[in-house]
LOBA-836211 format. One line per 10 residues: number of its first residue (from 0); their letters; for each residue y, x, z of C-alpha. Coordinates in Angstrom, 2 decimals. Layout:
BEGIN
NUM) a) Y X Z ~ ... .
//
This chain:
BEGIN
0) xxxxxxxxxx) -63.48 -101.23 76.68 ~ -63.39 -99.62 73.24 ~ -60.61 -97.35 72.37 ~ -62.17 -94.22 74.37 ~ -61.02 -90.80 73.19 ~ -61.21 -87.00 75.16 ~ -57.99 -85.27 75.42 ~ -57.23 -82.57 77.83 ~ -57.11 -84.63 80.56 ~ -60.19 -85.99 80.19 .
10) xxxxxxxxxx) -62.00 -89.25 78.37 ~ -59.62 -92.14 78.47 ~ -59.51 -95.55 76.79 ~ -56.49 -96.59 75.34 ~ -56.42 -100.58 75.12 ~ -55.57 -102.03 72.39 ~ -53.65 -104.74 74.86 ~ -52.24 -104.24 78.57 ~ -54.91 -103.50 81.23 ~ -55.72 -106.84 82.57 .
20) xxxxxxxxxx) -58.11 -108.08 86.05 ~ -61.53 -107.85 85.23 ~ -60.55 -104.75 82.68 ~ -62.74 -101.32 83.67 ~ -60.63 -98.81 84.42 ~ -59.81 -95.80 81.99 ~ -61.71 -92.76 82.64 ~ -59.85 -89.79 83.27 ~ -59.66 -86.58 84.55 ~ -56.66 -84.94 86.28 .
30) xxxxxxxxxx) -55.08 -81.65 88.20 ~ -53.85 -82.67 91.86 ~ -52.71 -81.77 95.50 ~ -56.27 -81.93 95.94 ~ -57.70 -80.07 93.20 ~ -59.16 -81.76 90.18 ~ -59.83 -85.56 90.31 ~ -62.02 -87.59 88.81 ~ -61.71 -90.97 88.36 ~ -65.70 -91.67 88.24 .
40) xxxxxxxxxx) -66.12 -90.09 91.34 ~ -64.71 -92.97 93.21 ~ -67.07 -94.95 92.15 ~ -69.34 -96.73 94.89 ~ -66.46 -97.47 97.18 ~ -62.82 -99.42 96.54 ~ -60.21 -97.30 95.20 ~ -56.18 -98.33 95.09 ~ -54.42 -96.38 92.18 ~ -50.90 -96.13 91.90 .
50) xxxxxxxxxx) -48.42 -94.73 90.36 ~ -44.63 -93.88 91.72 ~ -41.43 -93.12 89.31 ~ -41.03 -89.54 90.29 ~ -41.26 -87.25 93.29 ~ -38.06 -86.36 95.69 ~ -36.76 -90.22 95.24 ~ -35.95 -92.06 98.34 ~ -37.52 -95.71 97.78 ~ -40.79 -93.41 96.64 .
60) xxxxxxxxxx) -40.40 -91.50 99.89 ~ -40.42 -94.45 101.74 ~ -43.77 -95.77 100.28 ~ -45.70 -92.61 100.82 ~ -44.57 -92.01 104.07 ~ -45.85 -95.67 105.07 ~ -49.41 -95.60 103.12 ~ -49.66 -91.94 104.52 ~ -49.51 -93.73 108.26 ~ -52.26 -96.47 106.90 .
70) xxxxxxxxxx) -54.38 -94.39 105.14 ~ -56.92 -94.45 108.23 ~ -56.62 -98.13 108.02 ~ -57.96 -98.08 104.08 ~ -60.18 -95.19 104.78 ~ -61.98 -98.04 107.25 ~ -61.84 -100.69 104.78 ~ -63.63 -98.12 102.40 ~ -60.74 -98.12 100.43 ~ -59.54 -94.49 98.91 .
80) xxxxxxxxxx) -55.90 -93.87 97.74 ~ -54.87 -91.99 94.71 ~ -51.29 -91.54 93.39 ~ -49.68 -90.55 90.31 ~ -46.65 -89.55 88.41 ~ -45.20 -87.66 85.62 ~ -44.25 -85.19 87.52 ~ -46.39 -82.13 87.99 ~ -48.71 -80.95 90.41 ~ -45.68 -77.87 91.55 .
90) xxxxxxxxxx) -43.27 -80.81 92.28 ~ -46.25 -82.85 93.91 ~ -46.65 -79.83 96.11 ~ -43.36 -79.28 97.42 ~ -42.42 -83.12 97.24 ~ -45.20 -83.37 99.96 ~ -44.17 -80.33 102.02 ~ -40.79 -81.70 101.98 ~ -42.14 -84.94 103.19 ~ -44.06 -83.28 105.96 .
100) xxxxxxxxxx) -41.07 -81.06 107.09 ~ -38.52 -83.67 107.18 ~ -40.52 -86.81 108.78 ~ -43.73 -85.13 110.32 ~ -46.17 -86.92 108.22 ~ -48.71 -85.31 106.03 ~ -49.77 -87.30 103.59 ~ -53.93 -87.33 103.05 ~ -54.86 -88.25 100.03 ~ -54.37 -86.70 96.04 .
110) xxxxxxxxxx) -51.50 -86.94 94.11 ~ -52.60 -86.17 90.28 ~ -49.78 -84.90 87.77 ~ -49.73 -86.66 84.29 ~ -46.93 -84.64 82.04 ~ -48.51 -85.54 79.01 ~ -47.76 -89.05 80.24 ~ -51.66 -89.85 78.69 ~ -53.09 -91.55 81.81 ~ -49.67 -93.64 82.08 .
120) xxxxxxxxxx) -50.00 -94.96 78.97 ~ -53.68 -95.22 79.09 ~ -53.11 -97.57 82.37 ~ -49.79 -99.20 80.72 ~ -47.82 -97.90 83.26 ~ -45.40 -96.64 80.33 ~ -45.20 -98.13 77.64 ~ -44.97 -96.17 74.23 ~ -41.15 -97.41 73.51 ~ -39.88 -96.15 77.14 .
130) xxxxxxxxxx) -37.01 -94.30 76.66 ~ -37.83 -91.80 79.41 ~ -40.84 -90.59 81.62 ~ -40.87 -92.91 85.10 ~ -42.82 -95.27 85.65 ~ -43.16 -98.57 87.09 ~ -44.45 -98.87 90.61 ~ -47.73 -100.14 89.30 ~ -50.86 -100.36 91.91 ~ -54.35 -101.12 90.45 .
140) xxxxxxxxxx) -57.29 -101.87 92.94 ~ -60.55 -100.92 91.37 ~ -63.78 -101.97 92.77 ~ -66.73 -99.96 93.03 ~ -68.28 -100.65 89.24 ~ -64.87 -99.25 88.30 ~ -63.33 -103.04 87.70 ~ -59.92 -103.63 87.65 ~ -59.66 -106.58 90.41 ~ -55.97 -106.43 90.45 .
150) xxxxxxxxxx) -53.03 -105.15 89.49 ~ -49.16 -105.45 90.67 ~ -45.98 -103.63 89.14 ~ -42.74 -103.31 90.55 ~ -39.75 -102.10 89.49 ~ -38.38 -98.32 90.15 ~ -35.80 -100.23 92.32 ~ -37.83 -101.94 94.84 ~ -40.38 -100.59 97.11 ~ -44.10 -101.75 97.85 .
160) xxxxxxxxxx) -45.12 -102.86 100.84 ~ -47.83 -101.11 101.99 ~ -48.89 -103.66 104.39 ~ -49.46 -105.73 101.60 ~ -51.26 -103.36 99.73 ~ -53.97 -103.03 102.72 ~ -53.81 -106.66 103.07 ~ -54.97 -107.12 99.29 ~ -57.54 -104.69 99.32 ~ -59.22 -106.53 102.55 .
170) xxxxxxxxxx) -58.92 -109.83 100.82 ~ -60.55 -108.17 97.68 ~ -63.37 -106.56 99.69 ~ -64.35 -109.78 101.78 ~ -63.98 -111.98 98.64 ~ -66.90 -110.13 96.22 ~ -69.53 -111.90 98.09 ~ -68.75 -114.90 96.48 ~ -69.40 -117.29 99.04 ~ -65.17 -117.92 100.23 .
180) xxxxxxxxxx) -61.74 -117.24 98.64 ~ -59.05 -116.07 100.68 ~ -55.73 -119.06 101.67 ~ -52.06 -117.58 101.61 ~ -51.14 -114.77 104.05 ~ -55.16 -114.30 104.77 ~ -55.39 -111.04 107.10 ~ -59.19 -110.17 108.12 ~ -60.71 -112.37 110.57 ~ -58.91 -115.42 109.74 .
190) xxxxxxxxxx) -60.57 -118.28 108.60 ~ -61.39 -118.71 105.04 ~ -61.51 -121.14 102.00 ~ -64.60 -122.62 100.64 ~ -64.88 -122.13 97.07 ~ -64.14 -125.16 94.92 ~ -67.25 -127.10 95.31 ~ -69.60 -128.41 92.11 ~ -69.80 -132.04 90.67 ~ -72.35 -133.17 93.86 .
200) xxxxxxxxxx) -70.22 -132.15 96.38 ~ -67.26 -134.32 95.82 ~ -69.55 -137.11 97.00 ~ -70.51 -135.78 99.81 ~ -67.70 -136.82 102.10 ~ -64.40 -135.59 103.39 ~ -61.12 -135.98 101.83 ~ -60.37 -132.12 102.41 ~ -63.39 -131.37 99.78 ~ -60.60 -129.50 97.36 .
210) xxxxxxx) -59.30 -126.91 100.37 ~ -61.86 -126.80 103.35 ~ -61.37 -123.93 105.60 ~ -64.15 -122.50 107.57 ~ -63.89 -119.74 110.69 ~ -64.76 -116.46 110.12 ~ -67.79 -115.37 113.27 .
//
């Protein structure tokens, strides 16, 4: 991707267009609850980044407090989590304390601060005409070359479903080898889809040639 510049958050690469599937993912480096993050040290494994309106909001709440209680779930997929917002890494703090206090779950994984809203405009999670600072609920799942393999926004209004978001990381993850797609509502060990066969193969018999499902062993 061309674009790349250093600021003080690190090298990023401002698109000239919307990140898009298939786009790598802009570099960056960030503060968080962690400690400083890295972007290109996830890569080698699967990596869902997301970013939330602002801290202390219920519907925001909500979504942490459920990918908190299936972050063992994505940690065996291979999958790491890493959130974001606008707000900074104080707020971030005591946004998770307040989170662990009131409902008992600790949430595991970093939360980076962006106040110079560079990394959510680098990822197009604001765009450079908003009028104020929050972003969309946007979720990008990044493979291990640092790929963008998909992307989903939703609005500040409407929650995620972190079900789904586990779901669609699987699907990614047992997709890459390139020898089945995934049908509708696919969870792991269901049976697959045969990719779309070539020329030969429509010859070969069977009038299901264009979906053909096979069992996962």
């Amino acid at each position: 991707m061309t674009g790349e510049h250093t600021s003080a958050t690190g090298t990023l690469a401002a698109p000239p267009r919307p990140l898009r599937i298939g786009d790598r993912a802009p570099l960056f480096s960030a503060r968080s609850t962690h400690g400083s993050v890295e972007l290109s040290a996830y890569r080698g494994r699967w990596l869902v980044f997301f970013s939330h309106p602002a801290d202390f909001t219920p519907v925001c709440t909500s979504e942490f407090i459920a990918l908190a209680r299936l972050a063992p779930r994505f940690e065996q997929l291979g999958c790491a989590l890493l959130g974001l917002s606008v707000d900074s890494l104080y707020s971030h703090l005591a946004w998770l304390r307040a989170i662990h206090a009131t409902f008992g779950v600790e949430v595991p994984f970093p939360v980076i601060e962006d106040p110079s809203l560079e990394i959510a405009r680098a990822y197009g999670m604001l765009d450079e005409e908003a009028r104020d600072s929050s972003t969309v609920r946007a979720s990008y799942f990044i493979d291990p070359d640092g790929i963008v393999r998909a992307i989903s926004w939703y609005p500040m209004t409407v929650g995620r479903s972190a079900d789904e978001m586990l779901r669609l990381a699987a699907a990614l993850k047992r997709v890459e080898r390139g020898d089945a797609v995934t049908p509708e509502g696919w969870e792991p060990g269901d049976a697959v889809l045969l990719p779309l066969p070539g020329e030969q193969a429509l010859f070969d018999g069977g009038d299901d040639w264009f979906c053909r499902r096979i069992e996962e062993s």
